[in-house]
C-alpha positions as CSV (number, residue, x, y, z in Angstrom):
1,X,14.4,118.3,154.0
2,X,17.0,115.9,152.1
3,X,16.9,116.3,148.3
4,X,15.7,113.4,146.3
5,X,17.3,113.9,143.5
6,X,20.8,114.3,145.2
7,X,20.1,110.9,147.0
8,X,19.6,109.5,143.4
9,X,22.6,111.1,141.8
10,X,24.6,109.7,144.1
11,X,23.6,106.4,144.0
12,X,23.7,106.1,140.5
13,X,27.6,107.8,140.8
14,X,27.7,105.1,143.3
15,X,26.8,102.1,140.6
16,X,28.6,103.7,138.0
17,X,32.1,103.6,139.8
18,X,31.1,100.1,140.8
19,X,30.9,98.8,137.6
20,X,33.8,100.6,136.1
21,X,36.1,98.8,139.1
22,X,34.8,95.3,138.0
23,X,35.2,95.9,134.4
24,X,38.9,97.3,135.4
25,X,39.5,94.3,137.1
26,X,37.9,92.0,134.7
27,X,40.2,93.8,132.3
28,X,43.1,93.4,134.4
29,X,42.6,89.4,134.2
30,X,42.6,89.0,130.7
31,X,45.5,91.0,130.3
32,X,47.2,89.0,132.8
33,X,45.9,85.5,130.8
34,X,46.8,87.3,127.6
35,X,50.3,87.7,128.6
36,X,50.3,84.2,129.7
37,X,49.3,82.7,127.0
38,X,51.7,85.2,124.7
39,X,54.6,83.2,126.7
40,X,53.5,79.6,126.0
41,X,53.3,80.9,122.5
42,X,56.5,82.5,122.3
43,X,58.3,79.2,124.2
44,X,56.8,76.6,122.0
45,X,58.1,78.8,119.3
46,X,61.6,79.1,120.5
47,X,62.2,75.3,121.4
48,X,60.8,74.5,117.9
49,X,63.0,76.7,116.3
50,X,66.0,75.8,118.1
51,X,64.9,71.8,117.8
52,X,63.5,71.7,114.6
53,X,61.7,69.2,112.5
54,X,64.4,66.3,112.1
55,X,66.3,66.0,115.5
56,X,69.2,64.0,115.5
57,X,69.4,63.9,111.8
58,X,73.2,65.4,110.8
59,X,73.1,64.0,107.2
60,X,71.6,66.2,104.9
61,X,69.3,64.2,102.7
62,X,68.2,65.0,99.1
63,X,64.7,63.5,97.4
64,X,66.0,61.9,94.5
65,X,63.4,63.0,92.5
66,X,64.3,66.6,93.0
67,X,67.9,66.8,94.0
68,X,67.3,69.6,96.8
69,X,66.9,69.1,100.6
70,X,62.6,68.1,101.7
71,X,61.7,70.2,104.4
72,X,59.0,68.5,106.4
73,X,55.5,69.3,105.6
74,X,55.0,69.0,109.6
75,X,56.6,73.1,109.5
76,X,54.1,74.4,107.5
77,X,51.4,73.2,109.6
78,X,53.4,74.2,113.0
79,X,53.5,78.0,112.0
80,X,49.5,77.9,110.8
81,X,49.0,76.5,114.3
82,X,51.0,79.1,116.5
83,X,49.0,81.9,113.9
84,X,45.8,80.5,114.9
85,X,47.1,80.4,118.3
86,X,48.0,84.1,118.3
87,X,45.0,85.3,117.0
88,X,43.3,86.0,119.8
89,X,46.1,88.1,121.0
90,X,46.0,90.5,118.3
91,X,41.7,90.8,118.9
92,X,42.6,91.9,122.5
93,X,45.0,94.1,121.9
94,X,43.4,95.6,118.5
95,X,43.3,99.2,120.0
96,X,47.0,99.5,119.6
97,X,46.7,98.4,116.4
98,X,46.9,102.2,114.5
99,X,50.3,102.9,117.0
100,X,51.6,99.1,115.9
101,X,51.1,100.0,112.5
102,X,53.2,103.6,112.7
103,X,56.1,101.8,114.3
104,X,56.4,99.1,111.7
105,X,56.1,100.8,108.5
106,X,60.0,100.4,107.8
107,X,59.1,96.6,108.4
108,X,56.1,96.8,106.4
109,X,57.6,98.6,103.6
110,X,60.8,96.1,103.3
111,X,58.0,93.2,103.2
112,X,56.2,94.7,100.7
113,X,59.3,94.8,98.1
114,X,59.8,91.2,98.8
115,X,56.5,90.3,97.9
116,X,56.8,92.0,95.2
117,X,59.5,90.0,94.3
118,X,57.9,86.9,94.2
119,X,55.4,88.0,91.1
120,X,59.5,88.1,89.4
121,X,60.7,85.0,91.2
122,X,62.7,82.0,89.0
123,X,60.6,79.5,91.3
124,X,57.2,81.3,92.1
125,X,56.0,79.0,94.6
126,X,59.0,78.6,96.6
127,X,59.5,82.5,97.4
128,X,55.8,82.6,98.0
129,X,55.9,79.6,100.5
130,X,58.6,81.2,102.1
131,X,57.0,85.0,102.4
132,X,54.1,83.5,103.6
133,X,56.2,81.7,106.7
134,X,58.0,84.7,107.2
135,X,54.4,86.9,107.2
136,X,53.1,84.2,109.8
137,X,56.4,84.8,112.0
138,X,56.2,88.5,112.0
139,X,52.1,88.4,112.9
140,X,52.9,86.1,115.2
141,X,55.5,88.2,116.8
142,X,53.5,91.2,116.7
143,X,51.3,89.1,119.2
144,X,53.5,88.1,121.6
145,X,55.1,91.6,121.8
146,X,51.7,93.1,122.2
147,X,50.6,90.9,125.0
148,X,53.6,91.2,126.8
149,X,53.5,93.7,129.9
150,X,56.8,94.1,129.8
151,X,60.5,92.9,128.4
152,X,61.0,90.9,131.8
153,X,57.8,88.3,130.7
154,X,59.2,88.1,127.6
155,X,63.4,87.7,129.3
156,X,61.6,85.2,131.7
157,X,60.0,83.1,128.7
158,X,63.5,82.9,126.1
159,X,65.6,82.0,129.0
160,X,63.2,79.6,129.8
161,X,63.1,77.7,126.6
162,X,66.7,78.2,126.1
163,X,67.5,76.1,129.6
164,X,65.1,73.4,128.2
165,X,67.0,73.2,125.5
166,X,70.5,73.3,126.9
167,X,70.0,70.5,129.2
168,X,68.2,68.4,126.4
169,X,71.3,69.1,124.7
170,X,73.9,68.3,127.5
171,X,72.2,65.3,128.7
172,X,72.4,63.9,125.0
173,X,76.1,64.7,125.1
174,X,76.1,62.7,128.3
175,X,73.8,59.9,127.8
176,X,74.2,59.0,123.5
177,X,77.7,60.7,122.9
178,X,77.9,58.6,119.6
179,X,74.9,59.6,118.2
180,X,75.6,63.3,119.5
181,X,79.3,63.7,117.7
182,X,80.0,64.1,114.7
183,X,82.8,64.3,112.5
184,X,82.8,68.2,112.4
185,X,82.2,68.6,115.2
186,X,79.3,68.3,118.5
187,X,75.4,68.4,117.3
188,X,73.6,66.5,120.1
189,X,70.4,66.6,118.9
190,X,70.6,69.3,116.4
191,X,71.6,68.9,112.7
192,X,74.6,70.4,112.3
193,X,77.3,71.4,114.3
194,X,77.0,74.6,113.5
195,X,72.8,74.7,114.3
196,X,74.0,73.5,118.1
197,X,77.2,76.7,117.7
198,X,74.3,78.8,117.0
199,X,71.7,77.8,119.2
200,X,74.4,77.8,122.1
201,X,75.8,81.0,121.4
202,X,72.0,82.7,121.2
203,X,71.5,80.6,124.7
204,X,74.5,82.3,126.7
205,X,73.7,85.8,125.5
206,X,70.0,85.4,126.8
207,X,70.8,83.5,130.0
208,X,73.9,85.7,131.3
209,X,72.3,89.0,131.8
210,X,69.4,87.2,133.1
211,X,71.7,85.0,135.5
212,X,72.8,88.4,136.5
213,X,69.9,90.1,137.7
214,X,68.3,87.2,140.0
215,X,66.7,87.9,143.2
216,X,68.4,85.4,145.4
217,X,71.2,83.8,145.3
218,X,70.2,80.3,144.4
219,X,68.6,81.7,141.5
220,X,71.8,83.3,140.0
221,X,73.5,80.0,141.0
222,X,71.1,77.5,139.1
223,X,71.3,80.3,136.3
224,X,75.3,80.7,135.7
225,X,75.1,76.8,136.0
226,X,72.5,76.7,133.2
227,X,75.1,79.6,131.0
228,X,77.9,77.6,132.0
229,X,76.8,74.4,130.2
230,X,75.6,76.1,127.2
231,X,79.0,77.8,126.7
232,X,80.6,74.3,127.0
233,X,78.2,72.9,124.4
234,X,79.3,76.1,122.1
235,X,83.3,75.3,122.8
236,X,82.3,71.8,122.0
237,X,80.2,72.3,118.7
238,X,84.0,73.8,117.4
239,X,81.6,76.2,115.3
240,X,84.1,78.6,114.7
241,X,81.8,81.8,113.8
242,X,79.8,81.5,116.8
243,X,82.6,80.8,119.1
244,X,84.4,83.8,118.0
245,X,81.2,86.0,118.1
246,X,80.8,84.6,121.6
247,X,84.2,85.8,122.9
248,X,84.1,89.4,120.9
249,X,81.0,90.0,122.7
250,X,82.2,89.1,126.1
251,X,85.5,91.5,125.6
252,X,83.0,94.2,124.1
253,X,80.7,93.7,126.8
254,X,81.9,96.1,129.3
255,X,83.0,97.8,127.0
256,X,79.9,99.2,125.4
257,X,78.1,99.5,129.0
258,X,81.3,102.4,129.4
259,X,80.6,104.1,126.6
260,X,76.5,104.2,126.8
261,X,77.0,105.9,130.2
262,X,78.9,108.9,128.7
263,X,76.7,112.2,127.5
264,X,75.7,112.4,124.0
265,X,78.5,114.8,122.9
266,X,80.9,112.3,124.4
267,X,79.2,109.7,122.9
268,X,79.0,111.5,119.3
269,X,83.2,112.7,120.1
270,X,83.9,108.8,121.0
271,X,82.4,107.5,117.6
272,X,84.1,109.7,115.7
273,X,87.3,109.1,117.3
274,X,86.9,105.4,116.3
275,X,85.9,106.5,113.1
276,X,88.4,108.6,112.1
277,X,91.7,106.0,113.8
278,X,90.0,103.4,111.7
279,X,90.2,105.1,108.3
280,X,93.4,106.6,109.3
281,X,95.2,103.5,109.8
282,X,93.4,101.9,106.4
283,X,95.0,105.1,104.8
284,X,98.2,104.6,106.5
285,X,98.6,100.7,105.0
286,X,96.9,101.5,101.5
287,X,99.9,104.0,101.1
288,X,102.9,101.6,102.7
289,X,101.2,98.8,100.7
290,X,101.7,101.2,97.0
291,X,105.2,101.9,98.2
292,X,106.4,98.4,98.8
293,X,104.8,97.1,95.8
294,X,102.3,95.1,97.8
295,X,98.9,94.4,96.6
296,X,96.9,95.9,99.8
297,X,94.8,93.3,100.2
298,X,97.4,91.0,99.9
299,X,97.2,89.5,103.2
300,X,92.8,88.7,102.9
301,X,93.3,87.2,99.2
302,X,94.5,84.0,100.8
303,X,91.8,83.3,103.1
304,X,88.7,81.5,102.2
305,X,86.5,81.3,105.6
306,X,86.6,77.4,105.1
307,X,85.9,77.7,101.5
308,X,83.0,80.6,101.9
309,X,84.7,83.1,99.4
310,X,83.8,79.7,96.3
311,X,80.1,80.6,97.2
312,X,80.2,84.1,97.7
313,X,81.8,84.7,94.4
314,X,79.1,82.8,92.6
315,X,76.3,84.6,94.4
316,X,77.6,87.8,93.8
317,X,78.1,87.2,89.9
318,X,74.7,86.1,90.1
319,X,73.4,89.1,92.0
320,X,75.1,91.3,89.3
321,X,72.9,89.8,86.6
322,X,69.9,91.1,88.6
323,X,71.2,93.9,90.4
324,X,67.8,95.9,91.1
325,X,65.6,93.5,91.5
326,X,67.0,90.2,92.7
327,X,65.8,86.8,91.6
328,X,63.1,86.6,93.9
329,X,62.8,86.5,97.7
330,X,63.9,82.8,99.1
331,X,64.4,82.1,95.3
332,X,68.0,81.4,95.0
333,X,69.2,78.0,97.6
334,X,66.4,75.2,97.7
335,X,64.4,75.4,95.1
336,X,63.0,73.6,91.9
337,X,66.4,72.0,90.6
338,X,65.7,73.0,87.0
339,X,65.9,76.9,87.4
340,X,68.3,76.6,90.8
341,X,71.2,78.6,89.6
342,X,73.8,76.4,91.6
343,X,72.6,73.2,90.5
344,X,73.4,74.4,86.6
345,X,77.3,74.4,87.6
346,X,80.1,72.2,88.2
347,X,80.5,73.5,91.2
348,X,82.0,71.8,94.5
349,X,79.1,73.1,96.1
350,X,76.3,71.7,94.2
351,X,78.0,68.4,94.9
352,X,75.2,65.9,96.7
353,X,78.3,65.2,99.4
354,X,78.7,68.8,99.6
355,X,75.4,70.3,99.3
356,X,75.0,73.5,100.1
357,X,71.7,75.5,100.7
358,X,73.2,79.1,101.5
359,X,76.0,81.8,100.6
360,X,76.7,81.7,104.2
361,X,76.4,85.5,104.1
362,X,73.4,86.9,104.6
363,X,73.2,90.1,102.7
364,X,74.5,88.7,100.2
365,X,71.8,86.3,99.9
366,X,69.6,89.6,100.0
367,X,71.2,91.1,97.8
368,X,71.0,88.1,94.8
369,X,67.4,87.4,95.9
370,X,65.9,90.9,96.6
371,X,68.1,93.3,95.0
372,X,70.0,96.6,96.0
373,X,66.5,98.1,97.0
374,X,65.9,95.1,99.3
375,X,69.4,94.5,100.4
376,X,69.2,98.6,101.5
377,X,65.7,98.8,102.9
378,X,66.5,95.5,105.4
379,X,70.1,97.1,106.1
380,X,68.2,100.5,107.2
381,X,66.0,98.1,108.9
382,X,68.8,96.8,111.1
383,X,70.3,99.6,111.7
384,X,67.3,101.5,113.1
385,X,66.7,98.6,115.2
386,X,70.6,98.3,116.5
387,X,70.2,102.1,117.8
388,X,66.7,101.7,119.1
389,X,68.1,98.6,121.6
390,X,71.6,100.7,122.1
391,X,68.7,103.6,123.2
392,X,66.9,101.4,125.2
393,X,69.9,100.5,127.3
394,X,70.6,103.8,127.7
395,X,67.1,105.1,128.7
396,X,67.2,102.2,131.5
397,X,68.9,103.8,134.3
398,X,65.9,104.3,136.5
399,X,64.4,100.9,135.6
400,X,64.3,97.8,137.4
401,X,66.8,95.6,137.4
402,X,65.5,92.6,135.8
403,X,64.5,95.2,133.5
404,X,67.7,96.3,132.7
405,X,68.6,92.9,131.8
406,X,66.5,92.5,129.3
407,X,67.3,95.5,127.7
408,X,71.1,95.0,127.7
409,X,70.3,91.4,125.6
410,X,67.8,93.8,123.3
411,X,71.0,96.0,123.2
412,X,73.5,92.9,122.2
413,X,71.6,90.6,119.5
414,X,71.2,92.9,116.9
415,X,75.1,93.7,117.0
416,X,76.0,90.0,117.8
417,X,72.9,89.4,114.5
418,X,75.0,92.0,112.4
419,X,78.1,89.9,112.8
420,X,76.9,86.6,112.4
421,X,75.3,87.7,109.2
422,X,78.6,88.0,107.7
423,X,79.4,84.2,107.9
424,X,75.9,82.8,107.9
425,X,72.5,83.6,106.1
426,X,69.5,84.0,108.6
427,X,68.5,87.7,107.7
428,X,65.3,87.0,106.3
429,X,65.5,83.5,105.7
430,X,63.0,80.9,106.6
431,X,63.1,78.3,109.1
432,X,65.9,79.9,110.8
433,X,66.5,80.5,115.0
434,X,68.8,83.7,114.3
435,X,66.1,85.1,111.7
436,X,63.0,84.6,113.8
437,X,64.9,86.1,116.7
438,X,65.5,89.4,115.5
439,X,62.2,89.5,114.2
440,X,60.9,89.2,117.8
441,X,63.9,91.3,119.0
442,X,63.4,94.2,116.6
443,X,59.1,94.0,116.5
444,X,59.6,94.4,120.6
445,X,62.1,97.4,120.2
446,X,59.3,98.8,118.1
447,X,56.9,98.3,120.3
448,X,58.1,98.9,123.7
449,X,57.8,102.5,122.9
450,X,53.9,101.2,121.9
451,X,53.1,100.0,125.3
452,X,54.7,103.1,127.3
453,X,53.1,105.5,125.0
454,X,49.2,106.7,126.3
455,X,47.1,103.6,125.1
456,X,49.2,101.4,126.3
457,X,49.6,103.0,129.5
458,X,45.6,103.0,129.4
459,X,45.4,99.7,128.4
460,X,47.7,98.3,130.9
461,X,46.8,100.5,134.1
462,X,43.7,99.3,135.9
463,X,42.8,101.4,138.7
464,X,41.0,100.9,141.5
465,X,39.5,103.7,142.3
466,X,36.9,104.1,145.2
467,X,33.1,105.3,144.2
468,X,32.8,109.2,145.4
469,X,29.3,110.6,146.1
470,X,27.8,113.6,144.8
471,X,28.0,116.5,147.2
């Protein structure tokens, strides 16, 4: 005689597993439209960043009433709509929110000294403009990481935005040469030659390694066409600290991919190596310099970096009279023309037809504006998220691919961002393509690590597995 009660076990086994395959596949779904959506996001974030507010305007123009450059209200508004925009993301993906929060805390930390520094700040509302902006960029971030399945979405999406931009760029070249040119150099539709230098040199180190790793053969075709007119848009921009960052990282290229493959004790022997011939041969010229009579930095004093050194000296004198604390994040270029420290000298620099907005160096902007605590906490920052892409690339062996691609562009920015940094100031500045960038770069080092780990496995696998009956 059958057992009842068996029959109705089963069948209620039988519903459960039911329901647990459609809510895995309803799951499934909005992960999929989540990850989606994170792209639009992250492209419309790219192509504004890399177009800006004031295309085609290569004259920087001052408000007479204030003497310092307007920035368009219209960018305020932009980064409250892509927040709003993102918000949803971060409600879907809330239960990784304790593992996001343990992998950012060095972030979290550094942002909580600059806001610190805005209650110190010589023009309050400035800094705290500009650490709200750069809050909204890292949430925002945070996001599009989160919703991401994987670094190939997100490859896929920058390359994307990049091309759009490229050909905007080379048809302008094309089409409006006059208005494109300038006397520095090529801007197309940027404002500055040296915007379009480093839009195009952030364009080519996306697009080769994904070029690379196409499927078919007319994808890698259209794709080193795509590379191929960005690097002539870079050559033609004659932005000099781009170009050369461009060409260092194509000899270093191969390079670097040699050395990752080698064991750790290799690795460790090969750094060390370099190390040690480096400070050798300093030594070596330090001691023929004091024997000749030669000053040993005789043959640097004369160069200026096209008059860079003028502005680094005054930064650095005025990061001396603050040395701890900094006069307040984003509180040093562009602010209220009373308290700007530039604007109170005679300066060639704070000429109006020389206007200058930067130190062209980024940590030492840091430094005058945050201090040695926050010039050290982002330094650590970078550095821990230079090694985690380096690791990354060096973990890949066994992935896919297009995979790999992505990871050896995670590997190259934060280097290539390390250099640029020295000639330019993006490292936590606002309203900047090479700021932004490794905010998304680093935030997704952080979280890859996030998604593999057991929630986001969890969260991410959805399987289908077939109702079983009670015996």
């Amino acid at each position: 005689m059958p057992d009842d009660r068996t029959d109705s076990d089963g069948g209620f086994h039988h519903w459960r597993a039911a329901r647990e395959i459609a809510r895995d596949r309803a799951l499934s779904r909005l992960d999929g439209l989540a990850a989606n959506w994170a792209a639009l996001i992250l492209i419309a974030m790219i192509l504004y960043l890399l177009i800006g507010p004031t295309p085609y305007q290569h004259d920087t123009v001052l408000d007479p009433r204030t003497g310092v450059a307007p920035l368009s209200p219209f960018n305020r508004y932009f980064w409250i709509a892509l927040l709003g925009c993102a918000a949803p993301l971060l409600w879907i993906k809330r239960a990784l929110a304790p593992q996001i929060l343990q992998r950012l805390w060095p972030l979290i930390a550094v942002y909580a000294w600059f806001i610190a520094s805005s209650r110190w700040a010589i023009d309050p509302a400035a800094s705290s403009r500009r650490i709200f902006l750069y809050v909204a960029q890292a949430i925002i971030c945070v996001a599009v990481c989160a919703a991401m399945k994987d670094g190939r979405r997100m490859h896929r999406a920058l390359a994307m935005a990049c091309a759009i931009v490229i050909l905007i760029d080379f048809a302008s070249w094309i089409i409006a040469p006059a208005k494109s040119m300038t006397e520095l150099g090529l801007a197309a539709i940027h404002t500055h030659k040296n915007t379009l230098g480093s839009a195009m040199l952030l364009s080519s180190m996306l697009i080769a390694p994904y070029a690379l790793r196409r499927p078919t053969l007319s994808g890698r075709a259209l794709w080193w066409a795509i590379w191929v007119a960005s690097f002539l848009l870079l050559v033609a921009s004659r932005s000099k600290t781009s170009i050369a960052i461009a060409i260092g990282v194509l000899i270093a290229l191969p390079l670097l991919a040699g050395i990752l493959r080698l064991n750790l004790l290799r690795l460790w022997t090969v750094g060390l190596v370099f190390a040690l011939s480096l400070a050798t041969a300093l030594f070596a010229w330090t001691i023929y310099a004091f024997l000749s009579g030669m000053d040993p930095l005789d043959p640097v004093s004369h160069l200026t970096f096209t008059k860079r050194t003028d502005v680094w000296r005054f930064s650095l004198q005025q990061g001396f009279l603050h040395p701890f604390t900094g006069v307040g994040f984003g509180s040093f270029w562009d602010v209220d023309p009373g308290v700007q420290p530039s604007l109170q000298t005679d300066e060639w620099f704070a000429k109006p037809d020389a206007y200058t907005n930067e130190s062209h160096n980024g940590y030492i902007d840091l430094f005058v504006t945050t201090g040695v605590i926050g010039l050290a906490g982002a330094l650590m920052l970078l550095v821990r998220w230079i090694l985690g892409g380096l690791k990354l690339l060096r973990q890949a062996k066994e992935a896919p691919a297009d995979l790999r691609a992505y990871f050896l562009f995670v590997a190259i920015f934060p280097l290539l961002f390390f250099a640029h940094n020295f000639m330019e100031s993006s490292y936590f500045t606002a309203n900047t393509l090479f700021g932004a960038m490794i905010l998304l770069v680093g935030i997704d080092i952080e979280m890859t690590s996030v998604r593999s780990g057991p929630v986001g496995r969890s969260l991410g696998r959805r399987d289908r597995r077939a109702p079983q009956h009670a015996k």
